[in-house]
C-alpha positions, -999 to 999 in steps of 0.1 A, spaced: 204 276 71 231 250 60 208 229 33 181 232 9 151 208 15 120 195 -1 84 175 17 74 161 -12 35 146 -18 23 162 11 -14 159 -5 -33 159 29 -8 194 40 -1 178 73 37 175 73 44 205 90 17 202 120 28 163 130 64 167 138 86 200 151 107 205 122 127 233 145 148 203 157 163 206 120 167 246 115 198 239 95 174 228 70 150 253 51 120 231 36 99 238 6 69 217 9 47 203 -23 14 196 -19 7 181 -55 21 152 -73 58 167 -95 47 146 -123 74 132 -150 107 124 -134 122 157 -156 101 179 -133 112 159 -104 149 168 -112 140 205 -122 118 214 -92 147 197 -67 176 214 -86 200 227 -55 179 208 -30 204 186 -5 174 169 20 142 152 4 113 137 23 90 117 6 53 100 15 57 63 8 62 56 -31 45 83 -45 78 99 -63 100 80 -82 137 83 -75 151 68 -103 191 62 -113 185 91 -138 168 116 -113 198 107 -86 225 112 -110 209 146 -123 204 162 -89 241 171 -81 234 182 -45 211 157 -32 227 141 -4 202 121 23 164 108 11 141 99 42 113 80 33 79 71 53 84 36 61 114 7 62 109 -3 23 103 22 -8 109 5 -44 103 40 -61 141 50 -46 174 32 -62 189 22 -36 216 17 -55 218 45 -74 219 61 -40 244 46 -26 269 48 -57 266 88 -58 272 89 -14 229 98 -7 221 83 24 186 70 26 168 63 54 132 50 60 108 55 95 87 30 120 49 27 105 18 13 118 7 -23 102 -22 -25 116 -44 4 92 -39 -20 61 -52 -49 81 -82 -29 87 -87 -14 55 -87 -53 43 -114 -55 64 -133 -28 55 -133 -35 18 -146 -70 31 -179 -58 47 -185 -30 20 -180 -57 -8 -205 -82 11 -227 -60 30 -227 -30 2 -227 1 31 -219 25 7 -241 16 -20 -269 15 6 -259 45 26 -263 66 -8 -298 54 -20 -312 60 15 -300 93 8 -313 94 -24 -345 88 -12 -348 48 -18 -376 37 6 -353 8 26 -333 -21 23 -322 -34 -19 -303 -61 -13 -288 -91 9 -258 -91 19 -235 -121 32 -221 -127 68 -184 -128 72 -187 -153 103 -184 -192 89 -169 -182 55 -132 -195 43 -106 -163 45 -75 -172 24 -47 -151 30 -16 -148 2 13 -140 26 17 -146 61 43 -121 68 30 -97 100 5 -77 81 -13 -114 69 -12 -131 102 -28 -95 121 -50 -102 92 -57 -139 102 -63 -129 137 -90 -102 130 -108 -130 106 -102 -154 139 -123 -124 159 -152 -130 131 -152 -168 134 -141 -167 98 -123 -204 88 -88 -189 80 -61 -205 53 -32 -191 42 -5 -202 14 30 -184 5 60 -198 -17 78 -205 16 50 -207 43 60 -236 66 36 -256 91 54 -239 121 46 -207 110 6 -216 104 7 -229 138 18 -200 152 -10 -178 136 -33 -210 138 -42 -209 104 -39 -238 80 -17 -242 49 -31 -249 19 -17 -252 -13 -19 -221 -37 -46 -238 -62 -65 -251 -31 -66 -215 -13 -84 -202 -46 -109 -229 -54 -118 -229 -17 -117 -194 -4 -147 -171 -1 -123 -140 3 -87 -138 -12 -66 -115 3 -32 -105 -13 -3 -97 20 30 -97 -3 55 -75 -12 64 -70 -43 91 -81 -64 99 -103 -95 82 -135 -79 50 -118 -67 48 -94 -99 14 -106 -118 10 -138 -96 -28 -133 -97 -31 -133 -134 -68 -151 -155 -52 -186 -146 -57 -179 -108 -87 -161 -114 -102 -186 -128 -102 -210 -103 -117 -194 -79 -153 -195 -72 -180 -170 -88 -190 -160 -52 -157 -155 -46 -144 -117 -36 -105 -109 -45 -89 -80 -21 -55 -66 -29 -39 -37 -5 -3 -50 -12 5 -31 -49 -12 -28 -82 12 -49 -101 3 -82 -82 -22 -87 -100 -29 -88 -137 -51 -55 -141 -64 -65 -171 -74 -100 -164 -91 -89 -128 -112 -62 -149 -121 -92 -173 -131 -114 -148 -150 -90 -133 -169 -75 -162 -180 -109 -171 -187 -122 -135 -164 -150 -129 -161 -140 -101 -180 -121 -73 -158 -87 -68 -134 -72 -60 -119 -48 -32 -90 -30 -45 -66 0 -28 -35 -3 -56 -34 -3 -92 -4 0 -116 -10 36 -125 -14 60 -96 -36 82 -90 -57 62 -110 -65 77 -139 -101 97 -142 -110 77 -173 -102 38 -155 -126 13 -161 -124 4 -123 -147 36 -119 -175 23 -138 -179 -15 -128 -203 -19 -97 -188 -54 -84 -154 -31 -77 -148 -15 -45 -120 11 -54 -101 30 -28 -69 57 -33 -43 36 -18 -55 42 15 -39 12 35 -12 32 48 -29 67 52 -42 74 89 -31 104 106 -17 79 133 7 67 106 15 97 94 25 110 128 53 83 127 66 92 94 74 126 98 83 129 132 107 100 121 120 118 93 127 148 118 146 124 139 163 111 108 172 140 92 185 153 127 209 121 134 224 129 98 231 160 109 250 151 140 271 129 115 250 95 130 227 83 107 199 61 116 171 37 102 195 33 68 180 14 38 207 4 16 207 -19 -20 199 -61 -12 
C-alpha cells in the first residue's frame, strides 16, 4: 500500500460492489457512508489521506480544505463538472482532479416524472387508495397538447425536448445564446424568455450554474407565468429564488412545482417545501441510478489507475 484514500458520500454503500478497486491496490480506501459535515471535519477526517473520491457535489473542497490537507494529491469526482472542488485551488498546490463519463439521460426522465406526478398526482393517489379512500379524488391534466418551455437547450434540454416531442407536447425553448439553428436542430421553437413564461404550461430549468444563471427565476419571472402553470427545476437549487418560488406557491400564483435541488442539501427536516401540497420534492435524484453510478466509480478506478501509471486522464482544470 503506497497511498491513503477516502470514497466519500457513499450514502447508498454501493462504491465498493460497482467497480474492482483491485486494479488500484496501491491505494487502501476508507469509505464514508454519511455526509463529513463542516469543512473542519472534512479536513480532520482526510488528515494523511493522498486519493479522494467523491459522489457529485455533495463535499465541498474548498481553497481552505485544499490548503489544509498537506497530502492530498489527485480528487476524482463523478462526472465532467463539480463546483464544490476549487479547481484552482487544486491546481496551485499540484492535486490533479479528474472527473468520469455520466449518463444524461436519468435527469431527463426524472423531469418527466415530476411532470406526470405534478399533473396526474400518482403518489397522492397511490397513498389514499392505501389508506383506504374508496376511488378516484381528483382530475388530473394530460401532458399531450400542452406548451413545454425548456430554459437551456444544451444536451440534457434538447433529450428533454424530444421526450415531450414523443408526448405530442408543443415544445419552446429560450437560452441567453440559443440561436435558430440550434432550435431547428431539436425542432423546437425559440421564444423569447418573457414569452416562454407567459405561455408555457410546464417550465423546465436545463442550465448550469454560474453567475448568469444564479437566481434567474426570481418573483419577477414567476410572476408572469400563468396560475396553471407548473415550474420544474433538476439543474441546482440556487437557480431559482427559493424564497420567492415558496411565495408563489403558498399563495397560488402559480400551479406547482416539481423540485429535485434546493440551496441547502439535504434539505433540512424543518423546510417549508415539506409541508406545501402543490410541491413535488425529490433528494436530488436526477443523477442517482445505479446505471450512473456504475460509470462513476468504475471511472474513478480507471482514473485513479492512469494516475498511477504517471498518465492522467479525464482532467478538470480552472476556466
Amino acid at each position: 500500500m503506497r497511498y491513503r484514500g477516502a470514497i466519500l458520500d457513499d450514502y447508498h454503500k454501493v462504491a465498493l460492489q460497482l467497480a474492482d478497486w483491485s486494479k488500484i491496490s496501491d491505494v487502501a480506501f476508507k469509505v464514508f457512508t454519511e455526509p463529513l459535515g463542516s469543512s473542519s471535519k472534512v479536513i480532520e477526517a482526510l488528515q494523511g489521506v493522498a486519493v479522494v473520491c467523491v459522489m457529485r457535489e455533495r463535499t465541498l473542497f474548498s481553497r481552505q480544505v485544499i490548503e489544509a490537507l498537506p497530502d492530498l494529491k489527485i480528487i476524482v469526482t463523478g462526472g465532467m463538472r463539480n463546483a464544490a472542488i476549487d479547481l484552482e485551488a487544486a491546481s496551485e498546490r499540484g492535486i490533479v482532479v479528474c472527473g468520469t463519463k455520466s449518463i444524461g439521460y436519468s435527469t431527463a426522465e426524472l423531469t418527466f416524472g415530476l411532470m406526470l406526478e405534478l399533473s396526474r398526482r400518482i403518489g397522492l393517489q397511490d397513498r389514499q387508495l392505501k389508506a383506504g379512500v374508496p376511488w378516484q379524488t381528483v382530475l388530473g391534466t394530460g401532458l399531450s397538447g400542452r406548451t413545454l418551455g425548456i430554459i437551456g437547450l444544451g444536451k440534457l434540454g434538447a433529450r428533454v425536448a424530444k421526450i415531450g416531442h414523443a408526448l405530442e407536447m408543443k415544445v419552446i425553448a429560450w437560452s441567453r445564446n440559443l440561436t435558430e439553428e440550434r432550435c431547428r436542430e431539436i425542432g423546437v421553437t425559440r421564444v423569447s424568455k418573457d414569452e416562454l413564461l407567459r405561455r408555457s404550461d410546464f417550465v423546465t430549468l436545463h442550465v448550469q450554474l454560474s453567475p448568469r444563471t444564479e437566481r434567474m427565476i426570481g418573483a419577477v419571472e414567476l410572476g408572469l407565468m400563468k396560475p396553471t402553470a407548473y415550474l420544474i427545476n433538476t439543474s441546482r437549487g440556487q437557480v431559482v429564488d427559493e424564497a420567492a418560488l415558496l411565495a408563489a406557491l403558498r399563495d397560488k400564483k402559480i400551479a406547482g412545482a416539481g423540485v429535485d435541488v434546493y440551496d441547502v442539501e439535504p434539505l433540512p427536516p424543518d423546510h417549508p417545501f415539506r409541508k406545501l401540497d402543490n410541491a413535488v420534492t425529490t433528494p436530488h435524484l436526477g443523477y442517482a441510478t445505479l446505471d450512473n453510478f456504475k460509470l462513476f466509480y468504475q471511472g474513478m478506478v480507471a482514473d485513479i489507475r492512469a494516475w498511477l501509471d504517471g498518465k492522467p486522464i479525464n482532467v478538470m482544470t480552472p476556466r
